[in-house]
ROGUVO-185864 format. One line per field, with one value per residue (C-alpha): x, y, z; residue number from 1; residue in one letter. Coordinates in Angstrom, 3 decimals, m for minus. Layout:
residues N
c1: [X;...]
c2: [Y;...]
c3: [Z;...]
resi: [NUM;...]
resn: [a;...]
//
This chain:
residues 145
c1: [0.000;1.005;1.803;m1.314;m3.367;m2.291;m2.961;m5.987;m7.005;m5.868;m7.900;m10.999;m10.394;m9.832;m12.997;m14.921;m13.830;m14.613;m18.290;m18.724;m17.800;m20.055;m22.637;m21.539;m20.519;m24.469;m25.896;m23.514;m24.909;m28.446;m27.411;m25.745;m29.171;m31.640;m29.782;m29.638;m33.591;m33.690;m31.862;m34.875;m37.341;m35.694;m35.255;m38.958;m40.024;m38.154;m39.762;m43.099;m42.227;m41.106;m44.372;m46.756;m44.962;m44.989;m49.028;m49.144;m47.525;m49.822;m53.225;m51.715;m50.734;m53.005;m50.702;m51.735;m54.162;m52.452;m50.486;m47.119;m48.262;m50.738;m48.263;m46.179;m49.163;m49.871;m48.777;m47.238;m46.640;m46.933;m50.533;m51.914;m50.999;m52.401;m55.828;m56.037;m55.459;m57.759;m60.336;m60.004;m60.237;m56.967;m54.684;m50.749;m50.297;m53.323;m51.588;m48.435;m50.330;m51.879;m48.385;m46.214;m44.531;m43.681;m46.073;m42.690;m41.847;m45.735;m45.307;m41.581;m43.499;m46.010;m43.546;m41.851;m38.446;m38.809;m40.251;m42.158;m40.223;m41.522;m43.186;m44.842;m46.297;m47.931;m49.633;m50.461;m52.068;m53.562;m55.086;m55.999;m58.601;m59.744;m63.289;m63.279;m65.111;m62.407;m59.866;m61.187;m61.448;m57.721;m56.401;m58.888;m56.984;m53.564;m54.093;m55.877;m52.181]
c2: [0.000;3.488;5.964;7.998;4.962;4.296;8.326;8.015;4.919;6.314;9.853;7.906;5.792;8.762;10.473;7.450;6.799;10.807;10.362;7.165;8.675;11.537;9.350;7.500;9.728;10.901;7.760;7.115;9.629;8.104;4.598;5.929;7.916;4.490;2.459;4.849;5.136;1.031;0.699;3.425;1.286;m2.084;m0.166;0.711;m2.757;m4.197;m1.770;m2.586;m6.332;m5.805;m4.309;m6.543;m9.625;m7.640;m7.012;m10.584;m11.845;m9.267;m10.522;m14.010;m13.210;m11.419;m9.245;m7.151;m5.554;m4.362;m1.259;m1.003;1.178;m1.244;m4.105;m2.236;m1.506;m4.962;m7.345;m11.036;m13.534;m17.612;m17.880;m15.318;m17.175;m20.232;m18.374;m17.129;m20.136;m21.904;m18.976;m19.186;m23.303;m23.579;m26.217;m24.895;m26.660;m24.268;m21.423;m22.144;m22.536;m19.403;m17.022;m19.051;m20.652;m24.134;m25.880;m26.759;m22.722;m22.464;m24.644;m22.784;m19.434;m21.560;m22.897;m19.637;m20.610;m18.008;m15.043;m14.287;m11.745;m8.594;m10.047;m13.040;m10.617;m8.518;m12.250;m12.828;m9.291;m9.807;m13.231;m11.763;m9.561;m12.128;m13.988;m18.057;m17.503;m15.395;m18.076;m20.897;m19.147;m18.301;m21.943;m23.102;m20.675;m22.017;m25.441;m25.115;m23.551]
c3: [0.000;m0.536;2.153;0.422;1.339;4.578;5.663;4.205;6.040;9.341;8.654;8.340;11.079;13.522;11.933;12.195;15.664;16.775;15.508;17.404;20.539;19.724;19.600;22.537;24.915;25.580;25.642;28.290;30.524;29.433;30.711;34.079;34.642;33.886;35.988;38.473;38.258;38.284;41.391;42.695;42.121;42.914;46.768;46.046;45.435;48.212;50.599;49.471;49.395;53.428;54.256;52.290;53.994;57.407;56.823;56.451;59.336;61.130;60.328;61.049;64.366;67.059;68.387;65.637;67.717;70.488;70.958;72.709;75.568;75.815;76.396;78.775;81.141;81.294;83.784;83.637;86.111;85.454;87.353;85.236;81.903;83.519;84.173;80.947;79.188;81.478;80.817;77.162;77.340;75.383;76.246;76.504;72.824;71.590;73.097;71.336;68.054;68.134;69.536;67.122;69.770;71.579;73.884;75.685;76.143;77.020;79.756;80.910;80.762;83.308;85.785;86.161;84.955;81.608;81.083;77.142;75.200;73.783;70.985;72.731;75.272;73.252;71.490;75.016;75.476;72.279;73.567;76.351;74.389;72.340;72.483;72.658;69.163;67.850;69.287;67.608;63.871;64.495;65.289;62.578;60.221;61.474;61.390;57.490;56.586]
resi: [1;2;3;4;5;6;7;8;9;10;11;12;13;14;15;16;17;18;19;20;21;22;23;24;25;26;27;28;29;30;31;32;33;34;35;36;37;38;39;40;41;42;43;44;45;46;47;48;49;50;51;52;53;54;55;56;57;58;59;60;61;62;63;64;65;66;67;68;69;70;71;72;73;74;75;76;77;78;79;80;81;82;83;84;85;86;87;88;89;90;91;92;93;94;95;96;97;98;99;100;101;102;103;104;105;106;107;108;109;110;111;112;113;114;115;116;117;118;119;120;121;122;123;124;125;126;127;128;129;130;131;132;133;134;135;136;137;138;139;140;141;142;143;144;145]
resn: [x;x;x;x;x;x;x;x;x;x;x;x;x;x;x;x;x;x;x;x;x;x;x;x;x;x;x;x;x;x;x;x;x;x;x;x;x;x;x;x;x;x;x;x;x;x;x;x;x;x;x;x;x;x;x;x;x;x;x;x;x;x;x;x;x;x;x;x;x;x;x;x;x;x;x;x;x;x;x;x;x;x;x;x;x;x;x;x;x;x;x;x;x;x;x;x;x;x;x;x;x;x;x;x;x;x;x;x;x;x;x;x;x;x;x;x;x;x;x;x;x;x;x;x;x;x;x;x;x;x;x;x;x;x;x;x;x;x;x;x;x;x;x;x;x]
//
């Protein structure tokens, strides 16, 4: 090849290559921009994902009901979780059904030996407001899942 050919190659591959990154250049900053609004709406998805599996868990359990002043004011000690069970007619493996717990911790909370955390008290608060009707459509509901 001549040297004519060769300049003239290399002049159109520098023009060629300057109008490609013309073009380029602001689709680059188009790109950066969508997948900046993607990873919006992924964060927006995963927050709505959190709270529709939250709402769930919160009809399932009855602690729904029941505020957290509510469960500070009230009071524990093992005879009063063996009244209410006996009041509601549930048996400690009922109870456990309906808090999602053990009948095994049930029977620990009973004897004194363990106290229910935060978010089995407020089940047991919740209980505690319950109807034996109400009870009974709940464990129904459990057991059916």
């Amino acid at each position: 090849m001549s040297t004519f050919a060769l300049a003239l190659k290399k002049e159109i591959m520098r023009l060629a290559r300057r109008e490609v990154k013309m073009l380029v250049v602001p689709l680059r900053g188009l790109v950066r921009k969508q997948r900046a609004a993607i990873a919006t709406l992924k964060r927006g998805i995963a927050c709505v994902t959190t709270a529709i599996e939250a709402a769930k868990t919160s009809k399932d359990q009855p602690g729904a009901t029941v505020s957290d002043k509510e469960v500070k004011k009230s009071r524990f000690s093992p005879l009063l979780l063996k009244k209410l069970r006996i009041k509601k007619s549930l048996s400690m493996a009922k109870l456990a059904r309906l808090i999602d717990s053990s009948p095994m911790t049930v029977k620990m909370w009973e004897s004194g030996k363990f106290r229910p955390s935060a978010k089995y008290r407020k089940a047991l608060v919740a209980v505690r407001k319950l109807s034996k009707r109400e009870i009974k459509k709940l464990l129904t509901a459990k057991a059916g899942k």
